[in-house]
C-alpha atoms as one frame of an Amber mdcrd trajectory, in Angstrom:
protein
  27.812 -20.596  -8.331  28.432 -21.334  -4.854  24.938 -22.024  -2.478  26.872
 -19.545  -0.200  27.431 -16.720  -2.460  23.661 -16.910  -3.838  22.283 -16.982
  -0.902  24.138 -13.261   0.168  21.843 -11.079  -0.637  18.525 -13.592   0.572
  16.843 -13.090   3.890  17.164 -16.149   5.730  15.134 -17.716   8.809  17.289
 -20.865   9.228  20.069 -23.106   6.993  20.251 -26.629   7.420  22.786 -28.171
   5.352  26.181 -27.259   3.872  26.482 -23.807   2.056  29.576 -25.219  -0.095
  27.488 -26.650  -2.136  27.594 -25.901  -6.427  24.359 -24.479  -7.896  24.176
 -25.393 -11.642  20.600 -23.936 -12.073  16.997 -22.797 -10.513  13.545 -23.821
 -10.891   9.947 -23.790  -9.212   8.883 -26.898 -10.959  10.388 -29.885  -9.802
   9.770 -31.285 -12.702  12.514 -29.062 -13.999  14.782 -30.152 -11.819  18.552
 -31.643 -12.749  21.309 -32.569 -10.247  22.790 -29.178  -8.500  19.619 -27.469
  -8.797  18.270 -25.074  -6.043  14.362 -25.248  -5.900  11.627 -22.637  -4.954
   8.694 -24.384  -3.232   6.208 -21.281  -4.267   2.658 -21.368  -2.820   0.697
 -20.629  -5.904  -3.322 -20.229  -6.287  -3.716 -23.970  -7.249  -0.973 -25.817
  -5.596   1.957 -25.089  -3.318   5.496 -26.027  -4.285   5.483 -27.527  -0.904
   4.008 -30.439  -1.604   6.966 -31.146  -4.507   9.447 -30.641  -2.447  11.064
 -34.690  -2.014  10.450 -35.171  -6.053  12.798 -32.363  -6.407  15.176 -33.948
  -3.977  14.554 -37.003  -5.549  15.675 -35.567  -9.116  19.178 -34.294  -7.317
  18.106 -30.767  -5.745  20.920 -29.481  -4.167  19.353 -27.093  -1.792  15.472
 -26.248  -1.254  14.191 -22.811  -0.695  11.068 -23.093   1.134   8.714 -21.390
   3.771   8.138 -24.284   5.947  10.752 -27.008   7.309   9.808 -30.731   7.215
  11.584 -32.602   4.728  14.705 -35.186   4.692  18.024 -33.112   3.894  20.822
 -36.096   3.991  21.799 -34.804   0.469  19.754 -31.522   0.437  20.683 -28.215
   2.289  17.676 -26.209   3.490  16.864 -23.127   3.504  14.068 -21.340   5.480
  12.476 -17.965   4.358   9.736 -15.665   5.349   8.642 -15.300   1.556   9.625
 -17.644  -1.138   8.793 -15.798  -4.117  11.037 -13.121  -2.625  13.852 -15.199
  -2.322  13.439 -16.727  -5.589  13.903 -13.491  -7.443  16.665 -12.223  -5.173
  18.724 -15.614  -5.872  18.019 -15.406  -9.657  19.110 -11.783  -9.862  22.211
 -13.256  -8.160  22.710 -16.013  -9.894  22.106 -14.285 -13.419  24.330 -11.367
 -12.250  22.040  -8.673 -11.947  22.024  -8.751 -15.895  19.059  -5.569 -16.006
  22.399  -3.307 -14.624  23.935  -3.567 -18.136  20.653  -3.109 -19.502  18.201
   0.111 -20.622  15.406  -1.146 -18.969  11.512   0.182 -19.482   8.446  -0.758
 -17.915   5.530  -0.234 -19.025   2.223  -0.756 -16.552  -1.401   0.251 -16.772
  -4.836  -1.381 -17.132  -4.812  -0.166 -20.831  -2.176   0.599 -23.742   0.780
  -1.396 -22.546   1.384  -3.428 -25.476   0.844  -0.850 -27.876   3.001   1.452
 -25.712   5.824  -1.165 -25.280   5.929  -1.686 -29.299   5.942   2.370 -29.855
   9.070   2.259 -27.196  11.030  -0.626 -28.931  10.567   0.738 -32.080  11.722
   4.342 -31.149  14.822   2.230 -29.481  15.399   0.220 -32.656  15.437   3.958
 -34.901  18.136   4.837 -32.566  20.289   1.741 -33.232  19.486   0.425 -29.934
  19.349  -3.542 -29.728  16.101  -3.908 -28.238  14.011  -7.076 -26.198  10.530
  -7.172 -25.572   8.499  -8.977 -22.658   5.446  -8.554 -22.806   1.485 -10.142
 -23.616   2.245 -10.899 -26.898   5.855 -12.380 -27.329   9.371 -12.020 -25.994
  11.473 -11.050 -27.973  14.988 -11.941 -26.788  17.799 -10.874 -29.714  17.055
 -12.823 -33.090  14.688 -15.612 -30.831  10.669 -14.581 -30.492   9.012 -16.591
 -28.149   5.122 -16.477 -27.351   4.181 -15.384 -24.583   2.847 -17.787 -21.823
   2.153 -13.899 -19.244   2.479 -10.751 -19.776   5.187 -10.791 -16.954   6.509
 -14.188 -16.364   8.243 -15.499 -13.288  10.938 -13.655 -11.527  13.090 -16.542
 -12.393  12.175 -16.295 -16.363  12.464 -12.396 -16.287  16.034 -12.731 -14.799
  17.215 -15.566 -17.193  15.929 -13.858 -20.337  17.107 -10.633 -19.382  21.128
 -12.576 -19.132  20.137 -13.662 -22.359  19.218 -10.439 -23.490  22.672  -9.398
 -22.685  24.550 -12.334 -24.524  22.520 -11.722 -27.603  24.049  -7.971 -27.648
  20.967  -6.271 -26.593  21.213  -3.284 -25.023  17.726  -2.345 -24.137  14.828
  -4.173 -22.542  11.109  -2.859 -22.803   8.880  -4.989 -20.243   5.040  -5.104
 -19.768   4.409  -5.486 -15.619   1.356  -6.582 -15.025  -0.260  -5.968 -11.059
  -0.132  -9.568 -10.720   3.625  -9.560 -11.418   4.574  -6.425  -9.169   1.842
  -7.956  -6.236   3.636 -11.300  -6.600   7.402  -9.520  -7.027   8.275 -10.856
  -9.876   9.778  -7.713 -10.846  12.063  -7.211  -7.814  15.716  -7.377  -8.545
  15.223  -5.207 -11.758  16.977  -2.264 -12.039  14.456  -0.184 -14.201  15.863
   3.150 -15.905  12.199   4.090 -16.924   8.668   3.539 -15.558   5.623   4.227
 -17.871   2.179   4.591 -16.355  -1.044   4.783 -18.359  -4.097   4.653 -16.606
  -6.193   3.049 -14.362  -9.686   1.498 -15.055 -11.932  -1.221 -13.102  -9.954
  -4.940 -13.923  -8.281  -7.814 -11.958 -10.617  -7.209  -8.713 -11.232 -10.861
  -8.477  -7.579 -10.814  -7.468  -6.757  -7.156  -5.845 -10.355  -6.986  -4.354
 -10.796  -2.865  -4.924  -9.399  -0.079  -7.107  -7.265   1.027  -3.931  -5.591
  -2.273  -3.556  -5.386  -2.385  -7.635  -3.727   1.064  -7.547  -1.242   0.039
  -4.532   0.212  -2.902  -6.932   0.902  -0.291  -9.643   2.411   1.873  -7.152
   5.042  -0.662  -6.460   6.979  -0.080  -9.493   7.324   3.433  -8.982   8.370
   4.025  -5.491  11.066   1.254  -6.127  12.635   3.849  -8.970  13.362   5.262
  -6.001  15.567   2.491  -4.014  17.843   0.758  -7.220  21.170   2.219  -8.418
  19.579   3.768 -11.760  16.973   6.134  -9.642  14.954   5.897 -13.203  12.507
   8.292 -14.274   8.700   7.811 -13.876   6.236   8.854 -17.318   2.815   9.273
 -16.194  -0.761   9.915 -17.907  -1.592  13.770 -15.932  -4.843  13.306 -17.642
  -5.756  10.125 -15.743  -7.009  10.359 -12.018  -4.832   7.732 -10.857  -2.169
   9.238 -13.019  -2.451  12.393 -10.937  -2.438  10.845  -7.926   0.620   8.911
  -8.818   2.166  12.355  -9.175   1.483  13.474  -6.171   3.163  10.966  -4.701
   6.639  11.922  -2.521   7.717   8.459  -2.728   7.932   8.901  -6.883  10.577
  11.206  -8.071  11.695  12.584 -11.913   8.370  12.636 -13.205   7.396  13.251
 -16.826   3.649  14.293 -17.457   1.873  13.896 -20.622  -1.909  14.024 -21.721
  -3.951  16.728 -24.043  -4.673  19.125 -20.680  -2.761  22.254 -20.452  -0.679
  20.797 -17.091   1.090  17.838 -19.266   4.970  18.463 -20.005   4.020  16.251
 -23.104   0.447  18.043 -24.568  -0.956  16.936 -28.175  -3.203  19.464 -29.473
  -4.583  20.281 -33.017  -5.374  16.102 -33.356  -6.912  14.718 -36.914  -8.394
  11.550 -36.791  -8.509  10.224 -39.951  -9.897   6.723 -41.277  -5.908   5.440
 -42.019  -3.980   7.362 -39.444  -3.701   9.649 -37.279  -2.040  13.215 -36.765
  -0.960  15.955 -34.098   1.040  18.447 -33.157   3.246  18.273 -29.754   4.045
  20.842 -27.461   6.806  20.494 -24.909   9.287  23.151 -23.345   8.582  25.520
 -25.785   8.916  23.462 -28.837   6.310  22.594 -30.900   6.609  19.399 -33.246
   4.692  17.116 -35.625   3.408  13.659 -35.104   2.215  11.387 -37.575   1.225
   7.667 -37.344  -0.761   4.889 -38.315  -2.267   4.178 -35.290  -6.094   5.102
 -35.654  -7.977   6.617 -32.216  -7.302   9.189 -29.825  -6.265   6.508 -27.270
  -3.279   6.273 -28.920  -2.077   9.609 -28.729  -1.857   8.910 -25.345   0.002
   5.585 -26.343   2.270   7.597 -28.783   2.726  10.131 -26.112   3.331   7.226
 -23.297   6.160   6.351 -25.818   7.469   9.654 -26.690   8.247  10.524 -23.036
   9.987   7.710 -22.427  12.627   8.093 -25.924  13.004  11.561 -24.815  13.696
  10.363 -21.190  16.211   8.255 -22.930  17.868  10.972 -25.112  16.739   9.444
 -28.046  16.144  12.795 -31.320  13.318  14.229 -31.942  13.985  13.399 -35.415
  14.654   9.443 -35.008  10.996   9.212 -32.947   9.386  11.120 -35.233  10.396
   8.352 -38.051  10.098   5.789 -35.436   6.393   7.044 -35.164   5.519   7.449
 -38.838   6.706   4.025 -39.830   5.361   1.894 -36.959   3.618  -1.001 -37.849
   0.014  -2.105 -36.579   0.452  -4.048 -33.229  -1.035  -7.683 -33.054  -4.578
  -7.603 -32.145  -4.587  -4.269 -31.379  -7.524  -2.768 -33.856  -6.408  -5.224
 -36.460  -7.874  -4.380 -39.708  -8.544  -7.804 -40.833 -11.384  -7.355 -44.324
  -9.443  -6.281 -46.992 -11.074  -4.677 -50.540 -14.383  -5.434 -48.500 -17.014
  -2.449 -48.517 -17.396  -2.442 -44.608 -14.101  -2.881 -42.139 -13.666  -5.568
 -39.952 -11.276  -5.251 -36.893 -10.005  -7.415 -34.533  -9.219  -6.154 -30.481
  -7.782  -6.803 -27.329 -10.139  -4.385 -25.216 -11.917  -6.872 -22.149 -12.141
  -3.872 -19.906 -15.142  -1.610 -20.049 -12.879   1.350 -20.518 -10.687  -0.178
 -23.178 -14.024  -1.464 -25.210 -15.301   2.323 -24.735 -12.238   3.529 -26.110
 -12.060   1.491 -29.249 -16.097   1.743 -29.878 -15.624   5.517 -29.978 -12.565
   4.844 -31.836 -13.832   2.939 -34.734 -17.177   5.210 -34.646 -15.580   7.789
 -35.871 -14.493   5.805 -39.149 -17.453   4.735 -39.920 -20.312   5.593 -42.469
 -23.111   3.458 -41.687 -23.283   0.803 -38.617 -21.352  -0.352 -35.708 -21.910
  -3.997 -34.890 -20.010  -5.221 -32.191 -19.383  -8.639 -31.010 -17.397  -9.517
 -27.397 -17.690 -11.754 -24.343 -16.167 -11.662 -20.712 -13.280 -14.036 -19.060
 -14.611 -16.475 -17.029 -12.854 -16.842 -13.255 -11.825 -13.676 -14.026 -13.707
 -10.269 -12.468 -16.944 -10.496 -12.292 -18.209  -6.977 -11.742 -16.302  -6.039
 -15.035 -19.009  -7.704 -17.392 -22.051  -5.701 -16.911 -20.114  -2.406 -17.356
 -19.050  -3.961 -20.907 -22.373  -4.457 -21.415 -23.532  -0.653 -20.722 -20.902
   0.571 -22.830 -21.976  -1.930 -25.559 -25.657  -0.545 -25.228 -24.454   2.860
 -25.378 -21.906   2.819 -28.485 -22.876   0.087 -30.660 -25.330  -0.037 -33.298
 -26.295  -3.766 -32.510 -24.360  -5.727 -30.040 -23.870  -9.710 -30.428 -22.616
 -11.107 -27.084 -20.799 -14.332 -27.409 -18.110 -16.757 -25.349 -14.614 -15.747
 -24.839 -12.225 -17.591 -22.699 -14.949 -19.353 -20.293 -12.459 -21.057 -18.367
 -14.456 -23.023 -15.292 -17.168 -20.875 -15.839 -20.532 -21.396 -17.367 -20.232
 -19.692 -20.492 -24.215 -18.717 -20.395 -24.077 -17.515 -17.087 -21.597 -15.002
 -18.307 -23.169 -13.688 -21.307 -26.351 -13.332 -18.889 -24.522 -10.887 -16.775
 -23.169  -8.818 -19.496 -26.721  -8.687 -20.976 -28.371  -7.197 -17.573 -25.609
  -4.217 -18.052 -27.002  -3.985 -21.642 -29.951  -4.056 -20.672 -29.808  -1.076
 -18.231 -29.420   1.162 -20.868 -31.597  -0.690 -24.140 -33.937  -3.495 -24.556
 -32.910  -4.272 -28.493 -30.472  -4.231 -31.044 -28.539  -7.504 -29.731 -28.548
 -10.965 -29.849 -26.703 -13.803 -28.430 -24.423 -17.270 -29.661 -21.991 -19.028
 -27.475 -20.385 -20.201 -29.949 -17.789 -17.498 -31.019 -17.128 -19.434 -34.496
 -20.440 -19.104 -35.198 -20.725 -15.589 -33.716 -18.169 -14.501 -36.242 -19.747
 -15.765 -38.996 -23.250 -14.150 -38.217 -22.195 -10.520 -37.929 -19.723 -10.637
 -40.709 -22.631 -11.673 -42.724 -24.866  -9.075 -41.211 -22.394  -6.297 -42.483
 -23.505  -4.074 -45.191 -21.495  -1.430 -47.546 -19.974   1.693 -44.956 -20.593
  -0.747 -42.188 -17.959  -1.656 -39.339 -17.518  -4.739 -37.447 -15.969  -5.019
 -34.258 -14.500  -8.391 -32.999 -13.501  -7.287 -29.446 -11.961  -8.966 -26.247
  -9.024 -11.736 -27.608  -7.079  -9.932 -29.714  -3.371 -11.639 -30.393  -4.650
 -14.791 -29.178  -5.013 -17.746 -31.189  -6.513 -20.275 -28.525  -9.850 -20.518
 -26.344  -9.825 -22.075 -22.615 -12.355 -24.122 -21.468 -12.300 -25.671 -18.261
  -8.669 -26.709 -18.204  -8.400 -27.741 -22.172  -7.252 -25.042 -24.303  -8.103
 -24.874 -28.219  -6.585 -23.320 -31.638  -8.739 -20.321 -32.198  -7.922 -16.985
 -33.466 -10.280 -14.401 -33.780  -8.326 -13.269 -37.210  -8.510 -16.387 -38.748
 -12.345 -17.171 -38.020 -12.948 -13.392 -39.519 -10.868 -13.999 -42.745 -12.195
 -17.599 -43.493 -16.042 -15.919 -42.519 -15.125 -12.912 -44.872 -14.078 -15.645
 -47.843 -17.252 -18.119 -47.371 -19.392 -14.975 -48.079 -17.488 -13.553 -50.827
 -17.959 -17.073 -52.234 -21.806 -17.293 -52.268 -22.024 -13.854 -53.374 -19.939
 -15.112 -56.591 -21.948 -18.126 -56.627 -25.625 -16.227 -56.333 -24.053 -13.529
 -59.025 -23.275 -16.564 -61.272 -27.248 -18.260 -61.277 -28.286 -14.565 -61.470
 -26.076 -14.340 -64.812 -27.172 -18.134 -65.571 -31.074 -17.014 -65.068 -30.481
 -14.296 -67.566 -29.211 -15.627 -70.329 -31.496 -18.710 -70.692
């Protein structure tokens, strides 16, 4: 593609430089870099493109899209801009050719249930014979290729790319998790979406919004631009949740669909069992009344399920297709993962590292359980701070013993996190927990501390199958230290049974 014709629909301070020149590709690392590629000097948290700029044009960069001017541009054209990442995902929409206009496109935002929620929406998609892609926290999913995911939204250039893809593998829906970080940073800006999903709004990311207002105002981003694409999609939003209701107030947001279990949601569950395998309710909407079944476990999702629901409908998809959709949907990755199995107490593995989401499942799992709850979790490090001792409350209030360990420490000091979760616990209770940094070792313990009717709750990493410390990141996965926990008791039971049986017969 011609510099000139990319460059059409980008917002321009000054050009320096031929615009005849041929663009064979994009990137923001200039590492990535091949001759006839334009590069995006972003200014990111720990380094600024700007300073890559002449290794790019020493790998063959045909033009440079950049904030600041400065460089040698014999063989380079330059371009000027007010805001980089802007212009990035303007050219790559351009340069893709707009590829989320021949697409269904859903996205799915929230501080809780978006994963689950964009699984529930694929599937309903796939029941309808609707070629389906995924972005999202766990994996993309782009035709036959799954990829793990490095973001829950990745750059505006990857979104645009694997959306063209999307289209060449015959997809003909996308379902996308957008993060606040994503819709702050525009990442998202150049897709056309045909349906917005929003599910609540609890305290998280504040290290990077700074308070719930600014939080909320990212969110709001994807709405309002429903408003200004060619689709004019249709916003699904949680009536139940505050910020849910005041995104429905909102006159910039049009073609809203409400759900919840109060009597104002278009989309109300009502007569709900929770039971210990799945979970059922009957849905009331325009009249109709219809039954639900699934084998999600919790009341949080029925508001997942309903999240889901809305949007099918919104996309015309039967009654009858996400009803089957529903009953067969498999569990989601590290999303109350059973993980014991023939065991006499459950083990499951979570996601929740919000004090809202770890309420949520604690009630969750409480209400499947005979005897104990023991929970074990730990906080982010360089993450938000003011998070942790609010995990910690809710851990004092809904757990029968509590054993606080690492999670992802990153630069952090791993004990001066666990030490501010603990002064939340200890707010409410002065007993019942422990602590051990390391999270192997964590595992172990409470597994072994289960007994019979007992559950154990492995909370805050879910789907992932690494640990970061510092800058080195490590193979660990909370499933995999639970199972191999799980067999190394089973096997000393067996072997204390045996010199019991050996005892008795001499």
């Amino acid at each position: 593609m011609k510099l000139r014709q990319l460059l059409q629909s980008v917002s321009t301070l000054e050009v320096e430089g031929s615009l005849d020149r041929e663009i064979t590709g994009l990137a923001y690392d200039s590492r990535r870099v091949t001759p006839g590629t334009l590069f995006v000097a972003l200014k990111g948290q720990n380094t600024d493109g700007h300073n890559y700029i002449e290794d790019a044009i020493e790998r063959g960069a045909a033009a440079v899209i950049c904030e600041r001017d400065g460089f040698p541009t014999a063989h380079t054209t330059m371009i000027v801009v007010a805001d980089s990442r802007e212009s990035m995902a303007r050219a790559a929409t351009a340069f893709y050719e707009n590829p989320s206009s021949k697409l269904k496109v859903i996205g799915v935002t929230g501080t809780n249930g978006k994963t689950t929620v964009s699984f529930l929406v694929k599937e309903m998609l796939l029941a309808a014979g609707i070629k389906t892609g995924l972005l999202g926290t766990i994996r993309y999913e782009i035709g036959d290729r799954v990829i793990p995911a490095a973001r829950t939204t990745p750059e505006a250039l990857e979104i645009q790319q694997m959306l063209a893809q999307m289209v060449r593998s015959g997809c003909e829906a996308c379902v996308m998790e957008v993060s606040s970080h994503a819709l702050d940073q525009q990442r998202t800006l150049g897709v056309e979406f045909d349906v917005a999903i929003f599910t609540n709004l609890t305290q998280d990311h504040l290290d990077y919004h700074g308070t719930m207002d600014g939080y909320f105002a990212a969110k709001m981003k994807l709405f309002t631009a429903l408003q200004h694409g060619e689709k004019k999609g249709a916003a699904v939003v949680n009536i139940d949740d505050a910020y849910g209701q005041r995104l429905h107030r909102e006159q910039d947001v049009a073609v809203k669909l409400t759900y919840g279990l109060g009597q104002s949601a278009q989309l109300r569950a009502h007569d709900i069992e929770l039971r210990q395998d799945r979970t059922i309710f009957n849905l009331e909407t325009d009249g109709k009344q219809l039954r639900f079944e699934m084998p999600l476990i919790g009341r949080y999702n029925i508001y997942n399920a309903l999240a889901a629901i809305g949007a099918a409908t919104t996309l015309n998809i039967s009654w009858k297709l996400i009803q089957k959709a529903l009953r067969k949907m498999s569990p989601v990755p590290g999303r109350l993962e059973r993980v014991s199995a023939n065991e006499s107490f459950n083990i499951f593995v979570d996601y929740a590292h919000t004090g809202d989401a770890l309420e949520q499942v604690l009630k969750t799992v409480r209400e499947v359980t005979e005897g104990r709850l023991l929970l074990l979790f730990g906080c982010g490090g360089s993450r938000d701070v003011g998070k942790r001792a609010k995990m910690g409350e809710v851990a004092a209030r809904l757990a029968d013993y509590t054993l606080i360990t690492n999670d992802n420490p990153r630069r952090e000091s791993p004990s001066h996190i666990a030490g501010q979760i603990q002064e939340g616990y200890r707010l409410v209770r002065d007993d019942n927990f422990g602590m051990e940094l390391d999270r192997r070792r964590a595992i172990e313990d409470i597994i072994n501390m289960a007994r019979p009717g007992d559950t154990v709750l492995i909370a805050g990493k879910g789907h992932e199958t690494y640990q970061e410390f510092d800058d080195t990141v490590f193979p660990f996965d909370d499933r995999v230290i639970a199972r191999d926990a799980l067999a190394a008791r089973a096997l000393r039971e067996q072997t204390r049974s045996g010199s019991r049986l050996d005892c008795l017969l001499v």
